[in-house]
N, C-alpha and C positions, 0 to 999 in steps of 0.2 A: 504494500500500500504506500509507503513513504517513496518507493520509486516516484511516483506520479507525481512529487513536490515539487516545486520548482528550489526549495529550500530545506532540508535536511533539519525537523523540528530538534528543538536542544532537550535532552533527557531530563525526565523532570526529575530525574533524582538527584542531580548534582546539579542544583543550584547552590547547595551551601559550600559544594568546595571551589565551584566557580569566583563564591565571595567570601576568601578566605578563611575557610570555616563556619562560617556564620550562616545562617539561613533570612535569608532579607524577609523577613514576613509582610514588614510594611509594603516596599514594595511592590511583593507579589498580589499583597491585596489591593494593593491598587489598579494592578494591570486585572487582574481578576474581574474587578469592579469594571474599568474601562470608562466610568464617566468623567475622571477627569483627566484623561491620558490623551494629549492630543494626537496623537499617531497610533491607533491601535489597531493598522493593518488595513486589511482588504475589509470592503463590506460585507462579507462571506462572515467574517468572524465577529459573533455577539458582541454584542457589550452587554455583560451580565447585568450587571449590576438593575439595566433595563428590564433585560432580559426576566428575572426572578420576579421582579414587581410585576409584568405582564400574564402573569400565568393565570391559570383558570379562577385561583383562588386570591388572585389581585392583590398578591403577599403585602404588608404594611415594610417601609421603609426597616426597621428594627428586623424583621423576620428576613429581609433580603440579604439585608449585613448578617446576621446568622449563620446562612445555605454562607456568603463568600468565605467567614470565618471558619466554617465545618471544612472549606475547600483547605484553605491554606495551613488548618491543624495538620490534615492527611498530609497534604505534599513535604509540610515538616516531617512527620512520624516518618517518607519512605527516602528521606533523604541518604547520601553515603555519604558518614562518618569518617574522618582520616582514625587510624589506629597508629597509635603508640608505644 
């Protein structure tokens, strides 16, 4: 499937060693969110943030922030760790 990219997506498990160790939460939530990233790709790609408030159940702003923060816990939890 990633043949078809025009771009070779970056593995979401090494963001934190990308950022010397660290795992940029903020960041991530923000590109996550996408409402106030002025460059957040092709129009193919959500902007959640929208996206979560649009759903059937017309989520409240508090519950949208939730769903990004439940995203950005996981991608912490599957990060790779340098070992010692």
């Amino acid at each position: 499937m990633t043949t078809q990219l025009r771009r070779q997506p970056p593995s979401l498990t090494s963001f934190a060693v990308r950022n010397g160790g660290v795992f940029p939460s903020e960041r991530v939530r923000r590109i996550i969110d996408g409402r106030d990233i002025a460059a957040h790709g092709s129009f193919e790609m959500p902007v959640w943030g929208d996206a979560f408030k649009r759903t059937r159940e017309g989520l409240s702003e508090a519950t949208a922030a939730a769903r990004i923060d439940a995203i950005v816990r996981y991608l912490d939890s599957i990060q790779e760790r340098a070992t010692f």
